[in-house]
mmJSON file of the N, C-alpha and C atoms, coordinates in Angstrom:
{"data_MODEL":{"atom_site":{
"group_PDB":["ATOM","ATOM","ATOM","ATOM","ATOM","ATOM","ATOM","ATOM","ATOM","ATOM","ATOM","ATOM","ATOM","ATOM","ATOM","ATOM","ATOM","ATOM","ATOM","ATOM","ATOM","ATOM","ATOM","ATOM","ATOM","ATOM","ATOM","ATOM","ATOM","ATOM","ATOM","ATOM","ATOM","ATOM","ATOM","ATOM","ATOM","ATOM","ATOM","ATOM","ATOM","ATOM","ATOM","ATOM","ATOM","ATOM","ATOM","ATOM","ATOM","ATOM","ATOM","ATOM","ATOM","ATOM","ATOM","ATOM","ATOM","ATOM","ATOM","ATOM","ATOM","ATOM","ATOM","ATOM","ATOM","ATOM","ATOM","ATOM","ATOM","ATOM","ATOM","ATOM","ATOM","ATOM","ATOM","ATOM","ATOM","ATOM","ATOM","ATOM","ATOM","ATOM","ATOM","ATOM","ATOM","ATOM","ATOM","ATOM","ATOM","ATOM","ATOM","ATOM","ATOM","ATOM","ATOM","ATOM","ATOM","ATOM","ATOM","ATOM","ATOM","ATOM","ATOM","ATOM","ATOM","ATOM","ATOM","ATOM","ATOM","ATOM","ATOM","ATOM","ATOM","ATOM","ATOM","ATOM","ATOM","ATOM","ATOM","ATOM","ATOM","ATOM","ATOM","ATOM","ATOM","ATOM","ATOM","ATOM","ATOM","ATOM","ATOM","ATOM","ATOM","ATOM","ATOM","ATOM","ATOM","ATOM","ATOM","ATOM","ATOM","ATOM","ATOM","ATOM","ATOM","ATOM","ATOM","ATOM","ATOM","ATOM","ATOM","ATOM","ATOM","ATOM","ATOM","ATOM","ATOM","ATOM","ATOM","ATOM","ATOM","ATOM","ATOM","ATOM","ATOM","ATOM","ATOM","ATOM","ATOM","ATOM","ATOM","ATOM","ATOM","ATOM","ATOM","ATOM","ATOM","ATOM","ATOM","ATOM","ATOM","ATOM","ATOM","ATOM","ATOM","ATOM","ATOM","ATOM","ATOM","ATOM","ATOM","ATOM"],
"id":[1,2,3,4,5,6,7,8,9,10,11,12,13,14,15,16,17,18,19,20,21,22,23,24,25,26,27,28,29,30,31,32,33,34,35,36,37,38,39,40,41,42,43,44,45,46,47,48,49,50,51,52,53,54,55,56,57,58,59,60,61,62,63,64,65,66,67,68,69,70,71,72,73,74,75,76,77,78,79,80,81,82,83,84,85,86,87,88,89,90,91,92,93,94,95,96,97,98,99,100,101,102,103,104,105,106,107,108,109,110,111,112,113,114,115,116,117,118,119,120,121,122,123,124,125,126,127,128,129,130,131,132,133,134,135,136,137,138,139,140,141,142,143,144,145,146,147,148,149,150,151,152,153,154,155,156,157,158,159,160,161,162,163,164,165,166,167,168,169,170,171,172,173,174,175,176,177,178,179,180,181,182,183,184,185,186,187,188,189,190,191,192],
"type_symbol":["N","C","C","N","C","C","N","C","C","N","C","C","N","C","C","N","C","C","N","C","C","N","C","C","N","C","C","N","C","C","N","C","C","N","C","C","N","C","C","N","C","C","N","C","C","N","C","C","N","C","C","N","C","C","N","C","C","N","C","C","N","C","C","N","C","C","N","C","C","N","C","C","N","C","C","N","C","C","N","C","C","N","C","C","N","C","C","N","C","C","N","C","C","N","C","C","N","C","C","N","C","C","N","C","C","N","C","C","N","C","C","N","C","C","N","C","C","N","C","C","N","C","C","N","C","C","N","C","C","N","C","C","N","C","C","N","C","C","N","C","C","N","C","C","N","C","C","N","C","C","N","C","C","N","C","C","N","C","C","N","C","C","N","C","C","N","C","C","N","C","C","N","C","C","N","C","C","N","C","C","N","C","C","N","C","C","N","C","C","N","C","C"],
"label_atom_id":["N","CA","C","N","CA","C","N","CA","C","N","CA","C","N","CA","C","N","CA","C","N","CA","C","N","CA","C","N","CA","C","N","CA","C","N","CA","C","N","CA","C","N","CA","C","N","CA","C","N","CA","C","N","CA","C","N","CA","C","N","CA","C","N","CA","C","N","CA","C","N","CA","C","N","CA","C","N","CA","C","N","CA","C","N","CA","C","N","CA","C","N","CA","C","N","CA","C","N","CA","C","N","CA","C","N","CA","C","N","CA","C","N","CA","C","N","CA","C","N","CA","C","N","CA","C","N","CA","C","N","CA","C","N","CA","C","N","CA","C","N","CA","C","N","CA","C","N","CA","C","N","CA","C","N","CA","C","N","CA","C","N","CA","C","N","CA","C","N","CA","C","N","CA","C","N","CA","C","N","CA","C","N","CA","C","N","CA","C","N","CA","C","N","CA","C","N","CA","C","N","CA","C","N","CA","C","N","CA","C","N","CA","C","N","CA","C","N","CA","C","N","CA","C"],
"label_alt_id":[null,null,null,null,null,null,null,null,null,null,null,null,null,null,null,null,null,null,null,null,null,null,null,null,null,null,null,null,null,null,null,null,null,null,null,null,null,null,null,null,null,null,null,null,null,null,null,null,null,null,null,null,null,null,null,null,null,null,null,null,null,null,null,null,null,null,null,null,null,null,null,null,null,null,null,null,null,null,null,null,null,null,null,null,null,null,null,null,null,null,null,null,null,null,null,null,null,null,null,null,null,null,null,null,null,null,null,null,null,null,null,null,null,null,null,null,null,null,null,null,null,null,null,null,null,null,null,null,null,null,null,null,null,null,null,null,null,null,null,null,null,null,null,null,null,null,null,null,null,null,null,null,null,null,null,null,null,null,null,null,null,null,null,null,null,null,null,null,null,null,null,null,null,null,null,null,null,null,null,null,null,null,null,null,null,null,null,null,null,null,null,null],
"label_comp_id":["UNK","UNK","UNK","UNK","UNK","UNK","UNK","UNK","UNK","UNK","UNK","UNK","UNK","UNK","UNK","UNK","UNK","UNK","UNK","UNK","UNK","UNK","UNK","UNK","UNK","UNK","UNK","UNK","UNK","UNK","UNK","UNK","UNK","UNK","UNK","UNK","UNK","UNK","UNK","UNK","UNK","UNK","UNK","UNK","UNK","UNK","UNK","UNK","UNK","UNK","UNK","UNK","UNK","UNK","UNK","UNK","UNK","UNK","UNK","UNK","UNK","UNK","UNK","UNK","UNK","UNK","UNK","UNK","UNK","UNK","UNK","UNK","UNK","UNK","UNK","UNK","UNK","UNK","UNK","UNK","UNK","UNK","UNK","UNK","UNK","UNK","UNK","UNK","UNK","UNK","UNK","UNK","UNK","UNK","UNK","UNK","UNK","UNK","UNK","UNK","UNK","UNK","UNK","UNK","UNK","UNK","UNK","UNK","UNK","UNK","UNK","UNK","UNK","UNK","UNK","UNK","UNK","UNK","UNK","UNK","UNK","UNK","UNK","UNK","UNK","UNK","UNK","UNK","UNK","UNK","UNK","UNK","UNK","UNK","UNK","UNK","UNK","UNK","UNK","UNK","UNK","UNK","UNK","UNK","UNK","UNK","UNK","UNK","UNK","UNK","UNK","UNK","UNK","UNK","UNK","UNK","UNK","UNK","UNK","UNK","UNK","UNK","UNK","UNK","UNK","UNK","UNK","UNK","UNK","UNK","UNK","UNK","UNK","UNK","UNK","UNK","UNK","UNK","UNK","UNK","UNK","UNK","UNK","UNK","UNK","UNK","UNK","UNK","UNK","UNK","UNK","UNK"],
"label_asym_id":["A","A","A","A","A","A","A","A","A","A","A","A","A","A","A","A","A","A","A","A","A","A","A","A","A","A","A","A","A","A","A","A","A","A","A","A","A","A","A","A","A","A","A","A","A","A","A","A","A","A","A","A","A","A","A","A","A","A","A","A","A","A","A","A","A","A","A","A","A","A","A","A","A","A","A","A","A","A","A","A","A","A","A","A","A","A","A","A","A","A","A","A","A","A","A","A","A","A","A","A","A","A","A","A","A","A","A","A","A","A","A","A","A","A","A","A","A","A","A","A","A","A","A","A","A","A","A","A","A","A","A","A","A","A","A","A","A","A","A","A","A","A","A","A","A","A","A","A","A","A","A","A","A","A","A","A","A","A","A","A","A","A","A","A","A","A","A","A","A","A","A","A","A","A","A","A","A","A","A","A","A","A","A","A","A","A","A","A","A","A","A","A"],
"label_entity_id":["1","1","1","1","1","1","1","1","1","1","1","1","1","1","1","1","1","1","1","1","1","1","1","1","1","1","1","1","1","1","1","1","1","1","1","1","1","1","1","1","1","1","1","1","1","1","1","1","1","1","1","1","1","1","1","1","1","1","1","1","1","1","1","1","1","1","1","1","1","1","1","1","1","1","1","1","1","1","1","1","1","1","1","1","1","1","1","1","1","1","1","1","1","1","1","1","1","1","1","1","1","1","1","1","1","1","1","1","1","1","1","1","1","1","1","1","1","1","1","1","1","1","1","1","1","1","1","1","1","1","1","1","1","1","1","1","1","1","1","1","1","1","1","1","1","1","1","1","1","1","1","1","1","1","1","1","1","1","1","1","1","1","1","1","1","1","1","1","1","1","1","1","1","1","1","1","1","1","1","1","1","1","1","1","1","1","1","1","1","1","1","1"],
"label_seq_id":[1,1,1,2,2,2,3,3,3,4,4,4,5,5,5,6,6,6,7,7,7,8,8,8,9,9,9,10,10,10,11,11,11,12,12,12,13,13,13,14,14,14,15,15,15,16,16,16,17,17,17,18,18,18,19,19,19,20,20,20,21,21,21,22,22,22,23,23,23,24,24,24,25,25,25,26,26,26,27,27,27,28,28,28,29,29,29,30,30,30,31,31,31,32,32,32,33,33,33,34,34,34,35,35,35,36,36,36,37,37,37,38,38,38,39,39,39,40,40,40,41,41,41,42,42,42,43,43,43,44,44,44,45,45,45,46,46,46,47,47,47,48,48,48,49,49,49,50,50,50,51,51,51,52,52,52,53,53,53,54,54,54,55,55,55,56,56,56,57,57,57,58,58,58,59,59,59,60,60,60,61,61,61,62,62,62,63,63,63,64,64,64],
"pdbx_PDB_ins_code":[null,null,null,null,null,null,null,null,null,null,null,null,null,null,null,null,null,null,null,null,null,null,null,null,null,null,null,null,null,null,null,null,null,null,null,null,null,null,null,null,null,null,null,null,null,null,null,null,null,null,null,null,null,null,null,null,null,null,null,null,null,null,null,null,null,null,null,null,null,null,null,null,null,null,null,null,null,null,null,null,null,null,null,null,null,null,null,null,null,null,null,null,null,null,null,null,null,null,null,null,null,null,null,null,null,null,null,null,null,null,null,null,null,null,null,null,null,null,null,null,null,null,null,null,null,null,null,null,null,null,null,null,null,null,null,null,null,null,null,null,null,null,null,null,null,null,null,null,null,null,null,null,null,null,null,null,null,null,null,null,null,null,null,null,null,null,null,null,null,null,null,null,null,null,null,null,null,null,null,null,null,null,null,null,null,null,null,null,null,null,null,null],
"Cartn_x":[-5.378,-4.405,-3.474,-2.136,-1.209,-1.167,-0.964,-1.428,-0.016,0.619,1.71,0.559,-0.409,-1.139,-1.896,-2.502,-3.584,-2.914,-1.818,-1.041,-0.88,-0.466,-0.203,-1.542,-2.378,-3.55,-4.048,-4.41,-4.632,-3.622,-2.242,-1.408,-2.019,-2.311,-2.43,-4.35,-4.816,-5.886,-6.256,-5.313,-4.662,-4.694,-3.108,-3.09,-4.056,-4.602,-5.742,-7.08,-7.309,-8.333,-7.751,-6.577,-5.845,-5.392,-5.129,-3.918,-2.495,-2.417,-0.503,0.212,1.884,2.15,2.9,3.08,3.267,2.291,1.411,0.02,0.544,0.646,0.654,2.168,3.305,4.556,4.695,3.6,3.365,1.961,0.89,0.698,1.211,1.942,2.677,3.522,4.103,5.443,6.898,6.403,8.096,8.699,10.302,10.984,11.026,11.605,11.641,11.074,10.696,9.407,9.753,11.141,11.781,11.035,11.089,10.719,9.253,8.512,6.979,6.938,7.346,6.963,7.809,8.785,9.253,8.6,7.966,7.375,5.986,5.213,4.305,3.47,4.379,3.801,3.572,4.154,4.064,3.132,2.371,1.697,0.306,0.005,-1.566,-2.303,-2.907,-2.448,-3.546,-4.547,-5.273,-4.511,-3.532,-2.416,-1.842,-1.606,-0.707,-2.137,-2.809,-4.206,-4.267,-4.359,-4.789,-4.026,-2.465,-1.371,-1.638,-1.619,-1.562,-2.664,-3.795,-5.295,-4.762,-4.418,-3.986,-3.042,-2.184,-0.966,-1.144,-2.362,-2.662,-3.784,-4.627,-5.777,-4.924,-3.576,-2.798,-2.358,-1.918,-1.369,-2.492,-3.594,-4.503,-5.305,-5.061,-5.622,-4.052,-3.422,-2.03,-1.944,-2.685,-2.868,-4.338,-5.153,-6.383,-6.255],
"Cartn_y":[6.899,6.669,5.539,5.79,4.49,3.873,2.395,1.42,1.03,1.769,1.912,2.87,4.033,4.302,3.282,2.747,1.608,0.574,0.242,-0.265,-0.028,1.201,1.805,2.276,2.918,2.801,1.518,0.578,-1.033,-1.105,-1.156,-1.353,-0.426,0.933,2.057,1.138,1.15,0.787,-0.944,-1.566,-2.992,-2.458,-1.865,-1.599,-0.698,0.171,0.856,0.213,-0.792,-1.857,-3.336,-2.495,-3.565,-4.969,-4.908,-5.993,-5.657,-6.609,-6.775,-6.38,-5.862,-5.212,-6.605,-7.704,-9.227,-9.354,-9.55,-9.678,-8.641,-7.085,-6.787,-6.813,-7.477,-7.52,-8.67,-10.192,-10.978,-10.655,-9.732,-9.428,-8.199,-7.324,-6.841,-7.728,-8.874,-9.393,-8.889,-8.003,-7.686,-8.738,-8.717,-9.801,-9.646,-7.679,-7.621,-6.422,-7.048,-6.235,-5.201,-4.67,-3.471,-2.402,-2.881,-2.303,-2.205,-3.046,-2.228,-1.064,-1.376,-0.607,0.52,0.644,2.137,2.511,2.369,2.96,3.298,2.285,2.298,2.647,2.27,3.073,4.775,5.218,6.662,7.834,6.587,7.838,7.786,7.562,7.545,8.072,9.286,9.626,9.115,8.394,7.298,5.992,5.548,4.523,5.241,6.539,7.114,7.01,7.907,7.722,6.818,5.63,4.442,3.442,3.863,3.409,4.657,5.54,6.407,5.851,5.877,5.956,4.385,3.386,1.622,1.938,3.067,3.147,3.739,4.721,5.428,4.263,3.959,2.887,1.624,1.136,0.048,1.027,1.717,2.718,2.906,3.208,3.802,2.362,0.855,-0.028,-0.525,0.03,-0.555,0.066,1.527,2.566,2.41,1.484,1.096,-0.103],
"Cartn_z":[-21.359,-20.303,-20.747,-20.604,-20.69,-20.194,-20.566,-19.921,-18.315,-18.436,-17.557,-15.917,-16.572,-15.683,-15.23,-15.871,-15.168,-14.763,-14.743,-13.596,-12.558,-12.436,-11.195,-10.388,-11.342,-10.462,-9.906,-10.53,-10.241,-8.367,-8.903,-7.471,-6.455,-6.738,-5.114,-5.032,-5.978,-5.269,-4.522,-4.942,-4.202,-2.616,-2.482,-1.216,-0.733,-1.207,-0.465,0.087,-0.792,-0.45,0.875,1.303,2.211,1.788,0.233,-0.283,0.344,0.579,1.248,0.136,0.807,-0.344,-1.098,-0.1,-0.709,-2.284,-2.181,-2.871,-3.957,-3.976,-4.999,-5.678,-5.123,-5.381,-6.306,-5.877,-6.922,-8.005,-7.713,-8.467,-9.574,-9.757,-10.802,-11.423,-10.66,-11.189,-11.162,-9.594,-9.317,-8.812,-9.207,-8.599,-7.007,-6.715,-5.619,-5.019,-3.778,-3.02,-2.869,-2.485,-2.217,-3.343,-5.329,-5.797,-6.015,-5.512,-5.16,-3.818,-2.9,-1.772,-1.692,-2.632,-2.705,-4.158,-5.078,-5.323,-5.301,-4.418,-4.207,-2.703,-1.902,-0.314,0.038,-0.397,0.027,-1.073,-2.384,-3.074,-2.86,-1.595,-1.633,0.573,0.396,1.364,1.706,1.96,2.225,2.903,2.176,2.999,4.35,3.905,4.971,5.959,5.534,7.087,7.592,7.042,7.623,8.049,8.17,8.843,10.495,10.545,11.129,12.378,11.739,12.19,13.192,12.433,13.008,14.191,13.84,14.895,16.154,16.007,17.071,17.789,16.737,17.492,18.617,17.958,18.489,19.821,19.955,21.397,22.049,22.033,22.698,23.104,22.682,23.077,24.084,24.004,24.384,26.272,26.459,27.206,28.053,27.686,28.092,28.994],
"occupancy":[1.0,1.0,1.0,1.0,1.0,1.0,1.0,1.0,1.0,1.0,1.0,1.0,1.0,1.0,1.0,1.0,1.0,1.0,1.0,1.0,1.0,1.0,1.0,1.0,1.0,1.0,1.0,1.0,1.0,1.0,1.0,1.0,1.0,1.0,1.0,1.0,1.0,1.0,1.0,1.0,1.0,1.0,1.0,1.0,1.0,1.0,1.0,1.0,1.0,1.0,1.0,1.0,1.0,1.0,1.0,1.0,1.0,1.0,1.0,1.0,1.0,1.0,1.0,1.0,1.0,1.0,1.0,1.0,1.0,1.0,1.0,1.0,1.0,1.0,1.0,1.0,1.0,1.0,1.0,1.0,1.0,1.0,1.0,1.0,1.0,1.0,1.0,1.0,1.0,1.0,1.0,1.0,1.0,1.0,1.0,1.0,1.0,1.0,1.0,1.0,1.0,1.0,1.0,1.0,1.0,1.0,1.0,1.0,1.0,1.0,1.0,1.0,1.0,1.0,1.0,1.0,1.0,1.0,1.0,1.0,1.0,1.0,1.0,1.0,1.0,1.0,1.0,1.0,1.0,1.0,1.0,1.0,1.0,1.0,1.0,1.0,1.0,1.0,1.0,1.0,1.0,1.0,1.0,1.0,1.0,1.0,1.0,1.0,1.0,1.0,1.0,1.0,1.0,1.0,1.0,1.0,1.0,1.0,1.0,1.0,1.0,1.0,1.0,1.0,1.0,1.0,1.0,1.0,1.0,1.0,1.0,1.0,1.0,1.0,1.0,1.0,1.0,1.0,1.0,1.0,1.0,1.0,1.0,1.0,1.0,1.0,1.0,1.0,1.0,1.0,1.0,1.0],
"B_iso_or_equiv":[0.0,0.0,0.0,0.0,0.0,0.0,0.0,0.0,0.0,0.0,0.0,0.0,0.0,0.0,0.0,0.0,0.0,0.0,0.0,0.0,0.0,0.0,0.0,0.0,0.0,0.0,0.0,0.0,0.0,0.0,0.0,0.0,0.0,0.0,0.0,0.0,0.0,0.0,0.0,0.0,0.0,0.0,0.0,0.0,0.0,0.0,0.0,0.0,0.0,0.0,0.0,0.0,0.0,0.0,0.0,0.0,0.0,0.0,0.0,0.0,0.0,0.0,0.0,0.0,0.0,0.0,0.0,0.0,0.0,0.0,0.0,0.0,0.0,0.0,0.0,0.0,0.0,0.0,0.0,0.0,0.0,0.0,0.0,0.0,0.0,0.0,0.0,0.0,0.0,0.0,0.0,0.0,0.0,0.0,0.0,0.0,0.0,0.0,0.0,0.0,0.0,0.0,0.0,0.0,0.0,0.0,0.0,0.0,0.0,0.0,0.0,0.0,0.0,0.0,0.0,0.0,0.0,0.0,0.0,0.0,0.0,0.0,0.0,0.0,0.0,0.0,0.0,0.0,0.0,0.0,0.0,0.0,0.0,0.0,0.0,0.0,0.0,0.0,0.0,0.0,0.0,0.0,0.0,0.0,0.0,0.0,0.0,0.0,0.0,0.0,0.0,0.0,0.0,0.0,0.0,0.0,0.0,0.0,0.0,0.0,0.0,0.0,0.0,0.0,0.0,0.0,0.0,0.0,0.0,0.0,0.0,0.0,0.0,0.0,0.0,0.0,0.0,0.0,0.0,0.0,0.0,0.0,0.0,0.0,0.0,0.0,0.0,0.0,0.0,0.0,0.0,0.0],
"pdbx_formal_charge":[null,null,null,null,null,null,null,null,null,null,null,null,null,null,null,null,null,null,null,null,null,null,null,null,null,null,null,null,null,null,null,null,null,null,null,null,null,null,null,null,null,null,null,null,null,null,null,null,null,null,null,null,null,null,null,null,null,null,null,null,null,null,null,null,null,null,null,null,null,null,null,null,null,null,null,null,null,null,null,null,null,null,null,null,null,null,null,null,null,null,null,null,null,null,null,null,null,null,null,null,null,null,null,null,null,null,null,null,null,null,null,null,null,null,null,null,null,null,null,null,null,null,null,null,null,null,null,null,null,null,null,null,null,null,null,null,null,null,null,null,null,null,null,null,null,null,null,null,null,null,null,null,null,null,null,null,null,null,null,null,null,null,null,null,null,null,null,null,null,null,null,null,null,null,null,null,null,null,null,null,null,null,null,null,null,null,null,null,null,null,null,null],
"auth_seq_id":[1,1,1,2,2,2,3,3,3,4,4,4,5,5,5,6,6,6,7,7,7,8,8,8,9,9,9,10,10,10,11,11,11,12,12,12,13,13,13,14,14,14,15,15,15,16,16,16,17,17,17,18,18,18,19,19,19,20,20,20,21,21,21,22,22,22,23,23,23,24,24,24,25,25,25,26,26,26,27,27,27,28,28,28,29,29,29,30,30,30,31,31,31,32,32,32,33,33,33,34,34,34,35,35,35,36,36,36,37,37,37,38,38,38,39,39,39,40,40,40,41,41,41,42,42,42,43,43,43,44,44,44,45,45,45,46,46,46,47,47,47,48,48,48,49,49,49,50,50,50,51,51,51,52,52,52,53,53,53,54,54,54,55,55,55,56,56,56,57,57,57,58,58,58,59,59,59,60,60,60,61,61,61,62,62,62,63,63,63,64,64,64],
"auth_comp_id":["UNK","UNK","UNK","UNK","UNK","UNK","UNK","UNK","UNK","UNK","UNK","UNK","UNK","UNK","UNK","UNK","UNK","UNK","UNK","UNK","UNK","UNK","UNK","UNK","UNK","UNK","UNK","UNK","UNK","UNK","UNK","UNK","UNK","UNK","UNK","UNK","UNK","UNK","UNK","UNK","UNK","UNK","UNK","UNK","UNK","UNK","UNK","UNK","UNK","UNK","UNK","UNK","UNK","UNK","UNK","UNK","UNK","UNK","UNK","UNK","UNK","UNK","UNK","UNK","UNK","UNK","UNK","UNK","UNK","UNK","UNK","UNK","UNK","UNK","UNK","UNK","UNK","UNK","UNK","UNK","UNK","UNK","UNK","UNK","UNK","UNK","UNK","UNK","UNK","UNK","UNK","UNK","UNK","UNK","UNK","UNK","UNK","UNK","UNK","UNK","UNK","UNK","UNK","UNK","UNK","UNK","UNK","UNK","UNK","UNK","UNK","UNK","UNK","UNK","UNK","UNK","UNK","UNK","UNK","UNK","UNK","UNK","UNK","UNK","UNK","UNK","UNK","UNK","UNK","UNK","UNK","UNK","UNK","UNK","UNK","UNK","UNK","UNK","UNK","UNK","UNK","UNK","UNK","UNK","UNK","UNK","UNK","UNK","UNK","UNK","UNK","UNK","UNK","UNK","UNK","UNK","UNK","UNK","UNK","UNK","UNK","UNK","UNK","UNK","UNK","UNK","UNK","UNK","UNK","UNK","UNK","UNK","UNK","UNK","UNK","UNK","UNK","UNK","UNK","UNK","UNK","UNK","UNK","UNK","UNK","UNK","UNK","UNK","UNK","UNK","UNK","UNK"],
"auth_asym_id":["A","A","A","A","A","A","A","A","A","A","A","A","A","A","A","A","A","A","A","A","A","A","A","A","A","A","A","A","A","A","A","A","A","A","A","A","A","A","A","A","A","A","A","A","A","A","A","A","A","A","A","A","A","A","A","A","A","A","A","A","A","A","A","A","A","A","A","A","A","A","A","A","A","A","A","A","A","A","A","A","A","A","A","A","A","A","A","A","A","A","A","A","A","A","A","A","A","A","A","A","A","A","A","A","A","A","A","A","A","A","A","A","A","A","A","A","A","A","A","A","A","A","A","A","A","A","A","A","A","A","A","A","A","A","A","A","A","A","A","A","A","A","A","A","A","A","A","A","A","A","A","A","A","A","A","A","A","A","A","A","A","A","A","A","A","A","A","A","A","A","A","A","A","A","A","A","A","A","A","A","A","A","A","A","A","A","A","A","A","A","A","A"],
"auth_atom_id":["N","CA","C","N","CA","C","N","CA","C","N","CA","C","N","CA","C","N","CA","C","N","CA","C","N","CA","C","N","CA","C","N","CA","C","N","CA","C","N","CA","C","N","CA","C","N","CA","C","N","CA","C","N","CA","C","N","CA","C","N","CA","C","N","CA","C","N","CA","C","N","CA","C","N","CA","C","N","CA","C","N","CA","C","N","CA","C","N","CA","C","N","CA","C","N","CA","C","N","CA","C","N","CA","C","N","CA","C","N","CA","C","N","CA","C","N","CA","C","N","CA","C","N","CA","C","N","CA","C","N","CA","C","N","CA","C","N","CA","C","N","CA","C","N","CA","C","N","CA","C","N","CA","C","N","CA","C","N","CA","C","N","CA","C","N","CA","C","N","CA","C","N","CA","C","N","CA","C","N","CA","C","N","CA","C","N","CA","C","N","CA","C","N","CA","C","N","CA","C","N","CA","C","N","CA","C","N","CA","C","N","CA","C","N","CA","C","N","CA","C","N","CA","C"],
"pdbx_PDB_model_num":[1,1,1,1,1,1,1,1,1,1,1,1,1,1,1,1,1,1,1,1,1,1,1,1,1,1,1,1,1,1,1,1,1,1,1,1,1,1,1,1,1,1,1,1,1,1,1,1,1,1,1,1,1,1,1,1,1,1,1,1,1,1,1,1,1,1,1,1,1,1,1,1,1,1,1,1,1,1,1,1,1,1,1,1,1,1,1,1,1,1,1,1,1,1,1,1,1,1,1,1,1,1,1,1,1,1,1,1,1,1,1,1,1,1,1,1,1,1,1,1,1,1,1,1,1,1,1,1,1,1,1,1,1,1,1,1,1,1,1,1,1,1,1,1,1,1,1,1,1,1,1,1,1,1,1,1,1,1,1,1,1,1,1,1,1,1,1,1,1,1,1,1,1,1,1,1,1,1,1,1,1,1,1,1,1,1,1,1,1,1,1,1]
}}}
């Protein structure tokens, strides 16, 4: 694997383990966050669940 992969794996499993995308924006060494979280928010559909899963849990405590 190139070591360009084990980067990127390293980052999705950051945020999947609930690192901020702060956290992994200084850990890669991007200047700017814009370019972690567009390439990095939307490839892991585990993030997507668990934004989803938080958003519905936050409404349904919001509705209680």
């Amino acid at each position: 694997m190139p070591i360009h992969g084990l980067r990127h794996t390293h980052a999705v499993l950051l945020l999947e383990s609930g690192a901020t995308m702060k956290f992994v924006q200084e850990r890669l060494g991007h200047k700017n966050i814009t370019i972690t979280s567009d390439v990095y928010s939307h490839i892991s559909e585990k993030l997507e669940n668990s934004s989803v899963d938080g958003y519905e849990d936050y409404m349904n405590s919001l509705m209680s």
